[in-house]
C-alpha positions as semicolon CSV with decimal commas, in nm:
position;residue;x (nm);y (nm);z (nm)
1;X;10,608;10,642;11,034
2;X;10,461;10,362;11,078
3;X;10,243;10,178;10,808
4;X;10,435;10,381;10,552
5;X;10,757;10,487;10,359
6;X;10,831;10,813;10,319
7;X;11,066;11,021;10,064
8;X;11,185;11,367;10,031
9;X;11,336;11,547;9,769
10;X;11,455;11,871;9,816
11;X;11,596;12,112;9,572
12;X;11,656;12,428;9,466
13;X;11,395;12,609;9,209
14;X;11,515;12,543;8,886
15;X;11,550;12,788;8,592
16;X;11,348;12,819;8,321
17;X;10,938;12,857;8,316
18;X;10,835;12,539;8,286
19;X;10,713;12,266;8,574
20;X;10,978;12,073;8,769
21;X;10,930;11,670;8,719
22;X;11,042;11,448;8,902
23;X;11,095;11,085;8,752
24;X;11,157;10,772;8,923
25;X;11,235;10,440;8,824
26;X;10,997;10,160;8,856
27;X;11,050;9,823;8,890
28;X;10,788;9,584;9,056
29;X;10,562;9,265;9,006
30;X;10,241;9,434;9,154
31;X;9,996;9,509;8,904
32;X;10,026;9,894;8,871
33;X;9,753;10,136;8,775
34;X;9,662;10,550;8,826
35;X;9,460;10,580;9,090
36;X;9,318;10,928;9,171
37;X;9,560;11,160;9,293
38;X;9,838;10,885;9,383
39;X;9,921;10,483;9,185
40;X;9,782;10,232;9,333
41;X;9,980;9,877;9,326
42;X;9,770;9,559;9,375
43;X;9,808;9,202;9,495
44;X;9,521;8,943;9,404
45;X;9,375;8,879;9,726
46;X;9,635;9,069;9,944
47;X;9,539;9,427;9,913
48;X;9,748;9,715;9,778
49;X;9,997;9,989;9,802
50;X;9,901;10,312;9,715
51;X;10,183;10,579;9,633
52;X;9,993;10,909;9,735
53;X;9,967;11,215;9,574
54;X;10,272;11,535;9,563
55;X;10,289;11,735;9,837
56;X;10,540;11,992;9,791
57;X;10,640;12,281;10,024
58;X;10,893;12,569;9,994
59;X;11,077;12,739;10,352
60;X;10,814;13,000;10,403
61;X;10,594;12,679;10,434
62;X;10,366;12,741;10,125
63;X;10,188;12,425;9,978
64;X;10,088;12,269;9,663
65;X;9,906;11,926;9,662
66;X;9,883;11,766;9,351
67;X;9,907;11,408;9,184
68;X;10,182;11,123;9,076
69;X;10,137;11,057;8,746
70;X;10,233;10,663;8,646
71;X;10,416;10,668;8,272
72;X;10,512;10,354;8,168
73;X;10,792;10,229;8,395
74;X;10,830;10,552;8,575
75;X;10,648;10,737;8,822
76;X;10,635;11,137;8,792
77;X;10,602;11,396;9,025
78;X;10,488;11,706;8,909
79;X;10,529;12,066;9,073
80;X;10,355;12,345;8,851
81;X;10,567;12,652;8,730
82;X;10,274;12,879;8,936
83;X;10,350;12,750;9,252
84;X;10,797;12,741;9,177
85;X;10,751;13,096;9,076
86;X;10,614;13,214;9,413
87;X;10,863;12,951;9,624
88;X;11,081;13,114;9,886
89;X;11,407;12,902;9,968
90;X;11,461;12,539;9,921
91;X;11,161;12,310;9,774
92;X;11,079;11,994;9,959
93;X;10,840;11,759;9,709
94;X;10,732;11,448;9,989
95;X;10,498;11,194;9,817
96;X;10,400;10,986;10,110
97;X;10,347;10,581;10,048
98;X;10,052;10,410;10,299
99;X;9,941;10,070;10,290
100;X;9,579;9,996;10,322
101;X;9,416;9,721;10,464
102;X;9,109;9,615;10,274
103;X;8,841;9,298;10,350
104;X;8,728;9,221;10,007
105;X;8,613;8,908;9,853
106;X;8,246;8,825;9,774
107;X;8,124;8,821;10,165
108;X;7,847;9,111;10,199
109;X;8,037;9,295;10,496
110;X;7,891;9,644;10,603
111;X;7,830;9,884;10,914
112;X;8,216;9,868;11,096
113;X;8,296;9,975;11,431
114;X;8,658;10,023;11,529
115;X;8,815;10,067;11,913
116;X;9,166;10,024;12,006
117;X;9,337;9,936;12,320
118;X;9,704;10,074;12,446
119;X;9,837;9,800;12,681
120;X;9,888;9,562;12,354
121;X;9,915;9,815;12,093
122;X;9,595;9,659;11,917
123;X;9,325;9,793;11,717
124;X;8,953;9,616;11,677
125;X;8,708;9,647;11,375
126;X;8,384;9,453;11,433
127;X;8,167;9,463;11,149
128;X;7,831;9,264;11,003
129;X;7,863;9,013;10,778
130;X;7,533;8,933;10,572
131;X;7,480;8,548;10,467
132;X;7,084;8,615;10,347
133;X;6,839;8,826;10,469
134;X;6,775;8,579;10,763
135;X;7,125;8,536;10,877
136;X;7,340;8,813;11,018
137;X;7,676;8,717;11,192
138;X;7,951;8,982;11,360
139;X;8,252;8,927;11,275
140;X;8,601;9,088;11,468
141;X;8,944;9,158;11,304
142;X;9,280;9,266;11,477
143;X;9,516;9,469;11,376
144;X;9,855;9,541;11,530
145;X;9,932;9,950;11,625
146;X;10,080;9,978;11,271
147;X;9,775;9,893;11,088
148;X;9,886;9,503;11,000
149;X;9,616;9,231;10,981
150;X;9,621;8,972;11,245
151;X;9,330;8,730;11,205
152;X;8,969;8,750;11,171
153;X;8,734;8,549;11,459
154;X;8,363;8,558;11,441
155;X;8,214;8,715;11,738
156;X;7,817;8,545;11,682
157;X;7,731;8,319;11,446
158;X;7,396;8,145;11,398
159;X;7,076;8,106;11,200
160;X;6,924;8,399;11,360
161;X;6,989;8,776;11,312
162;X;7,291;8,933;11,504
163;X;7,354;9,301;11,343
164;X;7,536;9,674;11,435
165;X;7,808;9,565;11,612
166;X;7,991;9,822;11,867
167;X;8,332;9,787;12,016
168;X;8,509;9,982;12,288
169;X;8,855;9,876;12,446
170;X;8,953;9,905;12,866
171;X;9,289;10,004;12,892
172;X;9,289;9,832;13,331
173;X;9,156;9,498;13,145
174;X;9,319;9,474;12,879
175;X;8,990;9,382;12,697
176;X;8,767;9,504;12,408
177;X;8,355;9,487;12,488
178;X;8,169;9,420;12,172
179;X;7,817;9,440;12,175
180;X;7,558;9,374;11,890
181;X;7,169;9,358;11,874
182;X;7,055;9,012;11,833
183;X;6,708;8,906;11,691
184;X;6,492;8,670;11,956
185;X;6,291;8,584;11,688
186;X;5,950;8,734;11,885
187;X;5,858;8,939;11,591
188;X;6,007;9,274;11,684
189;X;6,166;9,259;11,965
190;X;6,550;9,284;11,959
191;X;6,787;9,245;12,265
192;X;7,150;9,334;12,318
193;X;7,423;9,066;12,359
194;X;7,811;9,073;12,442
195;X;8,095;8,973;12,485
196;X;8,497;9,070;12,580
197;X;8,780;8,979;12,405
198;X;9,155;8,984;12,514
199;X;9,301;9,296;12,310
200;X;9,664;9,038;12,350
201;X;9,517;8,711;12,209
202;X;9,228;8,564;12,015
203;X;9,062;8,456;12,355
204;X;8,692;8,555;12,393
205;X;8,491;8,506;12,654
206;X;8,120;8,363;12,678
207;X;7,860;8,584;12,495
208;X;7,603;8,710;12,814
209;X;7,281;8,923;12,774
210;X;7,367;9,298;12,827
211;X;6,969;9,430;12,807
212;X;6,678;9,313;12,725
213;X;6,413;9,628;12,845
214;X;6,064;9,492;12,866
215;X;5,783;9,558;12,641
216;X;6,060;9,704;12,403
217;X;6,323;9,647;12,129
218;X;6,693;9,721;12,207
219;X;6,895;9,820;11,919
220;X;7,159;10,082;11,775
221;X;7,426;10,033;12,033
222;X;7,730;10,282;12,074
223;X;8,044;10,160;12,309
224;X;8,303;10,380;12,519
225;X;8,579;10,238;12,695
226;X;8,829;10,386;12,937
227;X;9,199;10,438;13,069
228;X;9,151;10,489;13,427
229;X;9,139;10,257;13,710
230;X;8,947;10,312;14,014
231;X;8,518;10,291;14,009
232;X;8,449;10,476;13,755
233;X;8,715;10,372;13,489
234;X;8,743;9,987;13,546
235;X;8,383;9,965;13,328
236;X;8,240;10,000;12,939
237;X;7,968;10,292;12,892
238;X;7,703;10,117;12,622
239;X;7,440;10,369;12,453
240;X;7,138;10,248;12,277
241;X;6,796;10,329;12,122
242;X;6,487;10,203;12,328
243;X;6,192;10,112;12,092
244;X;5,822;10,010;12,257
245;X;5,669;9,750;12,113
246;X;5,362;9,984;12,084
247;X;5,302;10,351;12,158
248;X;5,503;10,521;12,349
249;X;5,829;10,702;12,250
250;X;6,188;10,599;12,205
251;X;6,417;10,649;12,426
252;X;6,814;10,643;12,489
253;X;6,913;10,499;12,778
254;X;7,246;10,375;12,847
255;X;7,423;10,125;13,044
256;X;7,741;10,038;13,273
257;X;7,940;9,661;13,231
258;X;8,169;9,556;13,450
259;X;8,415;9,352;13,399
260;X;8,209;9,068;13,577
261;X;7,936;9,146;13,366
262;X;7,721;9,353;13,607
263;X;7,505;9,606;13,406
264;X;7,353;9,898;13,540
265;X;7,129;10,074;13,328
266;X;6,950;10,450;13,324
267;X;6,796;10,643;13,083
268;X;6,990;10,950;12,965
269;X;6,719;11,114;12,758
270;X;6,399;11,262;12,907
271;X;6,113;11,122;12,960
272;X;5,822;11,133;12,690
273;X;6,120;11,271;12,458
274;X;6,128;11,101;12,149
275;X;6,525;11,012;12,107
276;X;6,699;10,793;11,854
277;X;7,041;10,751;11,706
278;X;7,285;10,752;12,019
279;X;7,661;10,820;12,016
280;X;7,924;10,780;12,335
281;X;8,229;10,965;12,320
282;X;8,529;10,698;12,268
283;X;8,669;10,754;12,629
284;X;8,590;10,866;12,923
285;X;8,960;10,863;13,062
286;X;9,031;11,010;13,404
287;X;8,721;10,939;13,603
288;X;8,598;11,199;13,442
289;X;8,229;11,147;13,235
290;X;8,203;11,024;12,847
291;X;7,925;11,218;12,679
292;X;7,638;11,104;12,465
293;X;7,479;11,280;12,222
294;X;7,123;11,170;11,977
295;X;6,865;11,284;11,802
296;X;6,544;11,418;11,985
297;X;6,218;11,471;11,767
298;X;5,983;11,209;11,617
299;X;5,933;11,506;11,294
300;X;6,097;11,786;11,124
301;X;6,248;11,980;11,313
302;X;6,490;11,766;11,502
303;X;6,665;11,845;11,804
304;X;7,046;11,735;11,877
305;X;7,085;11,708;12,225
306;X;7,376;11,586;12,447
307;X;7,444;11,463;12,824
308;X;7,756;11,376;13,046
309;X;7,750;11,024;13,146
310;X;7,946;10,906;13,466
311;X;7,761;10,631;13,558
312;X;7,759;10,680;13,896
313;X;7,563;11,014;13,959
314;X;7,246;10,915;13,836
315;X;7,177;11,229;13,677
316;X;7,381;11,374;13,383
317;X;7,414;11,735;13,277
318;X;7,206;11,768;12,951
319;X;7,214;12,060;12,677
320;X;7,069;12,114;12,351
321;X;7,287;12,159;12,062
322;X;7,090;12,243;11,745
323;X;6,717;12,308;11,775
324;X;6,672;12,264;11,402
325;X;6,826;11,928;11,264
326;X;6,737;11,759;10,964
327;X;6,799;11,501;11,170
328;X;7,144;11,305;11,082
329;X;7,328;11,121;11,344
330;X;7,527;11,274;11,582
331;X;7,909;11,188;11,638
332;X;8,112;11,290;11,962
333;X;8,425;11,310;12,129
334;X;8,670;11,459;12,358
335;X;8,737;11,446;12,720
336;X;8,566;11,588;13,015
337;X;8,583;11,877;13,097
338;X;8,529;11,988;12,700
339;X;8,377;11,743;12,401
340;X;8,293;11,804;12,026
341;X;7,978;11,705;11,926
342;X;7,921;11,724;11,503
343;X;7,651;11,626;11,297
344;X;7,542;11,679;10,942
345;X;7,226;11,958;10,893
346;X;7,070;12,102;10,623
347;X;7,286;12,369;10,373
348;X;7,133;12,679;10,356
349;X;7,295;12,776;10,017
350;X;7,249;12,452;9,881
351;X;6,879;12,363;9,943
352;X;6,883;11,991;9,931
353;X;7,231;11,894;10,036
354;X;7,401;11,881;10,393
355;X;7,695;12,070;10,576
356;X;7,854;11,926;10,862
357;X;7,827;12,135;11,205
358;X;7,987;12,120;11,497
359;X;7,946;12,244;11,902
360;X;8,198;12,258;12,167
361;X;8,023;12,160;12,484
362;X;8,213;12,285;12,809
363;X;8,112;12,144;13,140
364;X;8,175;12,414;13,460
365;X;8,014;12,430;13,794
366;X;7,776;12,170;13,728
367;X;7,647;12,332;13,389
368;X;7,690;12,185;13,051
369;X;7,703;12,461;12,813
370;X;7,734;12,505;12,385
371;X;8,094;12,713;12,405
372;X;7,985;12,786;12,014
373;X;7,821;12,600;11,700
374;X;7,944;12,643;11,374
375;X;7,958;12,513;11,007
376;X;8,237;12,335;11,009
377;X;8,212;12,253;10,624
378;X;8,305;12,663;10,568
379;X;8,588;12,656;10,748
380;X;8,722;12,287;10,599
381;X;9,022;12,350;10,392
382;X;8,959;12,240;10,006
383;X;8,587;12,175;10,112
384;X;8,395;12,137;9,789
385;X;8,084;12,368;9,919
386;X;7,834;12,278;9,733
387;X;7,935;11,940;9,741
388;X;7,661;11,688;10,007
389;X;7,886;11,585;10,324
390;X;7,685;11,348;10,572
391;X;7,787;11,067;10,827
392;X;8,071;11,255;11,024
393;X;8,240;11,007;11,272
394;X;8,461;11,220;11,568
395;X;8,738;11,117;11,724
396;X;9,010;11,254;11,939
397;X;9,353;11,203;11,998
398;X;9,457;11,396;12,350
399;X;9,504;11,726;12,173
400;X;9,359;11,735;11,798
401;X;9,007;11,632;11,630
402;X;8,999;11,409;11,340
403;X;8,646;11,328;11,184
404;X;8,585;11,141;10,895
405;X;8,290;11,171;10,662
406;X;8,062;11,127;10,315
407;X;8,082;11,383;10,069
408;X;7,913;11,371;9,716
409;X;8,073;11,245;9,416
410;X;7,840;11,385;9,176
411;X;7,836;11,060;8,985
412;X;7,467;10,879;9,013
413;X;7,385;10,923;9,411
414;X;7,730;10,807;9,515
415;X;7,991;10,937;9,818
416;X;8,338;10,894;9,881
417;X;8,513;10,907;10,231
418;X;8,728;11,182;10,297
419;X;8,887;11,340;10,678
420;X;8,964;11,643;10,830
421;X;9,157;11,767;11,150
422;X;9,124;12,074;11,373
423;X;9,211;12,173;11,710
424;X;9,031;12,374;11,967
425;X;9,164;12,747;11,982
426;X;9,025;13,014;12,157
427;X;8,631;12,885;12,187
428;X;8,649;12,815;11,807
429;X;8,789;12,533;11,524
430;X;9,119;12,581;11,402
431;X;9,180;12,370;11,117
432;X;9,522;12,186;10,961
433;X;9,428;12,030;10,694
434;X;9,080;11,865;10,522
435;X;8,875;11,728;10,254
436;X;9,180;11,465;10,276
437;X;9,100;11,101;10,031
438;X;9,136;10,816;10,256
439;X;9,241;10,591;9,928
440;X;9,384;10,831;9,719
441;X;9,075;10,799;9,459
442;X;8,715;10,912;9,405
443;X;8,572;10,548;9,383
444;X;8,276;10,679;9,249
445;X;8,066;10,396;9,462
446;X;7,841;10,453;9,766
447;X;8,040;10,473;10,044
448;X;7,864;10,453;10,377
449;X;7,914;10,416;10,760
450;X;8,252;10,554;10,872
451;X;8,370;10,478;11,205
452;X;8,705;10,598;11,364
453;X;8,938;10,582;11,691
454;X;9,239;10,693;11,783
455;X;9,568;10,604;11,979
456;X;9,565;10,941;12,200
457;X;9,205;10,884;12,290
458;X;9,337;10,590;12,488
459;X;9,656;10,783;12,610
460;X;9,868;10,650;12,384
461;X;10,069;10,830;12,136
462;X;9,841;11,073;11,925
463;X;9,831;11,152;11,597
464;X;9,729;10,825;11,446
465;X;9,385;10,679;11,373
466;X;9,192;10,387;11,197
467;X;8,868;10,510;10,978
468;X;8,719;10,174;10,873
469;X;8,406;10,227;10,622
470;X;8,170;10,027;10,393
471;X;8,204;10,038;10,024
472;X;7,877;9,881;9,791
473;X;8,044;9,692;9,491
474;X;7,650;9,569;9,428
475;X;7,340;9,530;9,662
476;X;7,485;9,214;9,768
477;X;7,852;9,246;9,813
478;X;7,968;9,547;10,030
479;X;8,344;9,541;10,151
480;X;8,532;9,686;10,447
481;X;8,841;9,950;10,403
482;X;9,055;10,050;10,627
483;X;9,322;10,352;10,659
484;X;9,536;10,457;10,855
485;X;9,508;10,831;10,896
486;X;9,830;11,018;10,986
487;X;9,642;11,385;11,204
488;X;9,952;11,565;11,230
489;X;10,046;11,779;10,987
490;X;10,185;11,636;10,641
491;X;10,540;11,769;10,702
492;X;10,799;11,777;10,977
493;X;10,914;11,483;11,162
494;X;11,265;11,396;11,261
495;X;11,625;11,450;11,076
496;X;12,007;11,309;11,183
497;X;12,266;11,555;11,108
498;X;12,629;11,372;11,165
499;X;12,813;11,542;11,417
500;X;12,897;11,210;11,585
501;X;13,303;11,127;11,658
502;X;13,459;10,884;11,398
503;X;13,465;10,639;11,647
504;X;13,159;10,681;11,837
505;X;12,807;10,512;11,681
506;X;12,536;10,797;11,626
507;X;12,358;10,587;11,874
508;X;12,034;10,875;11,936
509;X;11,736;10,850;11,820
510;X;11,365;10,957;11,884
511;X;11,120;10,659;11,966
512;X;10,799;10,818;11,859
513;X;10,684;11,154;11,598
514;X;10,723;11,487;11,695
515;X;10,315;11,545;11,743
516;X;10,136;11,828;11,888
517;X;10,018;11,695;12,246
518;X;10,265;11,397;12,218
519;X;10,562;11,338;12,512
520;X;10,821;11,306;12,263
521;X;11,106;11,009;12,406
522;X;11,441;11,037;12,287
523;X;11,712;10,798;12,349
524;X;12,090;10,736;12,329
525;X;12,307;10,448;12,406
526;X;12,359;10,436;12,764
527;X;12,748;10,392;12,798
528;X;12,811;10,644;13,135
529;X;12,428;10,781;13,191
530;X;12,601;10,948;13,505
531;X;12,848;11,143;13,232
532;X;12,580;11,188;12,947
533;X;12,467;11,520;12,879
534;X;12,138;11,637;12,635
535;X;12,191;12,005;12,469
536;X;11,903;12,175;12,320
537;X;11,837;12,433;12,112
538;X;11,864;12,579;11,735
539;X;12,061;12,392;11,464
540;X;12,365;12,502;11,401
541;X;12,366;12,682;11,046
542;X;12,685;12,416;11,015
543;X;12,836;12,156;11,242
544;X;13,115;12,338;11,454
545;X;13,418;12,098;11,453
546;X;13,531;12,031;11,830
547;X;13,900;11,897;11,791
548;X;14,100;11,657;11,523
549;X;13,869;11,377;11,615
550;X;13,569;11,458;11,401
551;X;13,358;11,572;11,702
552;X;13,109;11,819;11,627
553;X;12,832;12,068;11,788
554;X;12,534;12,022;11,631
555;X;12,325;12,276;11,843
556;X;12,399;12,631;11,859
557;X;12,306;12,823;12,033
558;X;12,251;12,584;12,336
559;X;11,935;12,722;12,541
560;X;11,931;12,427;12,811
561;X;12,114;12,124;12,898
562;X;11,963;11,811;13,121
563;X;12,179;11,510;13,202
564;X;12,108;11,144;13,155
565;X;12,076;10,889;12,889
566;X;11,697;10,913;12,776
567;X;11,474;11,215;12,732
568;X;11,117;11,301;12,744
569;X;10,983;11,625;12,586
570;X;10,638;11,698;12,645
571;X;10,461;11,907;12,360
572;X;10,211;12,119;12,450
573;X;9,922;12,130;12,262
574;X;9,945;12,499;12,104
575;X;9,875;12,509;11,696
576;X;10,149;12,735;11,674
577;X;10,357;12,491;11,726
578;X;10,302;12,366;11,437
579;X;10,632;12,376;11,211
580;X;10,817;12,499;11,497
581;X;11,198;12,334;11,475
582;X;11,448;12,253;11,784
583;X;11,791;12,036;11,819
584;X;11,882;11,797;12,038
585;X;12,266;11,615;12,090
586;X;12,414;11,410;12,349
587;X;12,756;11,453;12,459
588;X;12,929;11,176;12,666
589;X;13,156;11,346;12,915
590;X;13,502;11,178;13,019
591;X;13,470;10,940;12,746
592;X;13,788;10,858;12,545
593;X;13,802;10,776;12,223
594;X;13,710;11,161;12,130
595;X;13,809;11,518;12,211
596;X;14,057;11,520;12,460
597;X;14,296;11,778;12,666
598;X;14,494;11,943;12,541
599;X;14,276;12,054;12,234
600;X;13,959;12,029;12,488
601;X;13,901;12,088;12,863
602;X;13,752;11,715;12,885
603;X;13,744;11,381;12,708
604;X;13,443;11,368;12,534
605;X;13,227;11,260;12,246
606;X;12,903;11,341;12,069
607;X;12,608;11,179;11,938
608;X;12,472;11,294;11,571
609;X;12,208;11,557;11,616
610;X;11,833;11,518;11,603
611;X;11,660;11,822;11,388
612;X;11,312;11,804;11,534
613;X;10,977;12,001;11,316
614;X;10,720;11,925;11,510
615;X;10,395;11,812;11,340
């Protein structure tokens, strides 16, 4: 995977009553300390490592999650006796390694925003960056598709106020649009600047003026790119809050840019509503519409409302989610014809603190509907339920749901940022795993703002996401973190069993993970594509020998042969799926240097077979 190193140790249950450890040497000049439920290791000034937490698994596909312990010079593993005692089959213990990166130092950096863009393979966080309480700047840093820093370029600098920066990436321009709300210095009034910015090189272009509504303040922007090309994908969607300088209710309106920097605004909300705190879905894809969801209400109780948003019908279809919101931000995401909208509401067994709710919003025959609404924090996996979780963000990745979000500490008002993944089954959530640490440790500081976005969103391979959140270290010095979150599930992936001939190179391989939703693209060295031949099907319990050679049949039984040199395996996006395990081999037909007559029909060789789980 990329980003990380991953091990897998797999044994038989031991005898005896007592837990199985695992201990591993450890030899490194990184500054080493426990960390949570994983070690972190530490560079002055160049981030860290952190080795995660245990996750162990037997063949019936029972879990235990637990923590690596750091003694001395050694790192341990631990599996409890509980868990070995119940294990059916084989145990596989699979710590998994990531490597985070953080912008630290003593800058005051808060509120990120994070878009990424397929053509390149490039991810965007834009953030603020606080000098005094006078002088705001954005600031932009790029990351490769792997999560490695490539430089950091300030997007607006200058004595006045530029603040909440929002990014979105168009996959036919090969550009990022990041937008920010930028004081005039008129006493309130606040207008909305921009500029692109090649997703392939540091190159920006001018900043222009995206809005600048009369008699009112523009602030609280929200960006959506898109994939498609044609009139209604070539463009950036921009939501944002609509303040009048006196009386008069907000409202959200929301804009088109294209790529010239034409703007065409309307106003998505209705009039004389009172609506604040916009969101855009990350994508609006096909032609089809993004969606934007706020908050509707000037007092208690709150409304969350939503609206598709093509930008060229004038009018959008419009629903109301939740007719009694405490009034949190709304996050959405998804892709027309069916979005996800989720937003954090009042607990009604913990008076006080906040679950996190979500609607799936289907859009048929020119209707915009709430499929069905539930607390989402029930159904979370190792949710802590009287725990507070606020500030989801939503994002998508063609076939799964990752959100990230703020959840309670209990220590002195603080949060810590944690993630979750489900997929839509039948009208409702199905989840795969939650109430995941995005560092491997309660920080026990305030952790605010989470933003995500995904690869699949984009049409790129899913599974993989940057969350990007603010961490306080004091009033005055807040720091980025990034992590790369991994939303398929935590085992699986793909295995080489030799059955290649001695003389042949086990030259197949898969390009890209075995993900739910994914097209996954396997390859092998194209000596005779003409006289290349893919088998499918089961492992074979063992590798059947072929003749003298070493050839060997990896597959058995075979359910479906296709010819050719390169392979691409769609995977549909069914959770149960999920764990499901196939073969795949090549054999080159009429090549020498293999079997041969009179032991076999035909000269021929084989590849080493691919074990796929799919994730």
């Amino acid at each position: 995977r990329d980003g990380e190193v991953e091990q897998s140790f797999v044994l038989a249950v031991p005898d005896g009553d007592g837990d199985l450890v695992v201990r591993l040497a450890l030899d490194t000049e990184l500054v080493a300390r426990a960390d949570g439920d994983g070690i972190r290791f530490e560079a002055s000034g160049l981030g860290h490592v952190t080795y995660g937490g245990v996750i162990a698994f037997d063949a019936a596909g029972r879990r235990f999650a637990g923590a690596s312990r750091l003694d001395g010079h050694r790192i341990e593993l631990v599996v409890p006796h509980a868990f070995l005692a119940a294990a059916q089959g084989l145990v596989t213990i699979d710590p998994i390694i990531r490597t985070i990166s953080i912008d630290g130092g003593a800058d005051d950096n808060t509120v990120p925003d994070v878009a990424y863009e397929r053509s390149n393979d490039r991810w965007l966080v834009v953030y603020q960056r606080t000098f005094s309480g006078t002088d705001k700047d954005v600031i932009s840093r790029r990351y490769n598709g792997s999560g490695t820093f490539m430089e950091e370029i300030a997007v607006a600098t200058g004595s006045r106020e530029s603040t909440d920066p929002a990014v979105g990436a168009n996959t036919a321009h090969t550009r990022f649009l990041i937008v920010w709300v930028e004081d005039t210095g008129l006493g309130v009034d606040h207008v909305l600047l921009a500029r692109k910015r090649a997703s392939a090189s540091t190159s920006q272009d001018p900043t222009f003026l995206l809005r600048d509504s009369p008699n009112a303040s523009d602030r609280d922007p929200a960006v959506g790119g898109s994939i498609s090309v044609g009139p209604n994908g070539e463009a950036w969607a921009v939501a944002f809050e609509v303040r009048p300088f006196v009386g008069g209710t907000s409202s959200v309106d929301c804009a088109r840019v294209e790529l010239d920097q034409t703007v065409l605004v309307q106003q998505v909300s209705s009039s004389g509503e009172h609506a604040t705190a916009p969101c855009i879905s990350e994508c609006n894809s096909l032609s089809t519409d993004w969606l934007c969801s706020w908050v509707s209400g000037a007092v208690f109780p709150f409304e969350i409302r939503a609206a598709t948003q093509s930008m060229i019908n004038i009018a959008g279809l419009s629903a109301i989610i939740e007719s009694r919101s405490s009034g949190g931000r709304p996050t959405c995401a998804g892709e027309g014809p069916e979005w996800v909208v989720m937003y954090a509401n009042s607990d009604p067994a913990a008076p006080g603190n906040h679950d996190l709710f979500g609607a799936i919003l289907r859009k048929q025959r020119a209707v915009l509907s709430v499929v069905t609404r539930q607390d989402l924090t029930i159904l979370e996996p190792g949710a802590i339920l009287l725990a507070d979780q606020i500030q989801p963000a939503l994002g998508w990745d063609g076939c799964r749901y990752t959100y990230a979000y703020l959840e309670s500490t209990g220590s002195a008002g603080n949060f810590e940022a944690l993630a979750a993944n489900f997929m839509i089954e039948s009208n409702g959530f199905e989840f795969f795993d939650g109430h995941r640490g995005l560092h491997g440790i309660t920080q026990n500081q305030l952790e605010q703002a989470p933003a995500i976005a995904s690869r699949g969103a984009m049409h790129a391979d899913p599974g993989v996401y940057l969350i990007a959140w603010q961490t306080e270290l004091s009033s005055t010095n807040h720091d980025i973190v990034g992590a790369l979150f991994l939303g398929g599930a935590l085992t699986g992936g793909v295995t080489t069993v030799t059955t290649h001939c001695g003389i042949i190179p086990a030259a197949i391989r898969a390009e890209n993970e075995p993900v739910l939703g994914a097209v996954l693209r396997i390859v092998t060295d194209a000596f005779q594509p003409s006289n290349q031949l893919y088998v499918l099907g089961l492992r074979a319990p063992s590798p059947i020998p072929l003749c003298s050679q070493g050839c060997a049949l990896g597959v058995n039984p075979i359910f479906d042969t296709i010819p050719g040199a390169s392979l691409s395996l769609p995977i549909p996006c069914q959770s149960g799926l999920v764990g499901a395990e196939f073969a795949v081999q090549n054999l080159l037909l009429f090549r020498l240097g293999g079997c041969a007559p009179p032991s076999f029909p035909l000269d021929l060789a084989t590849t080493d077979t691919l074990v796929i789980r799919i994730q």
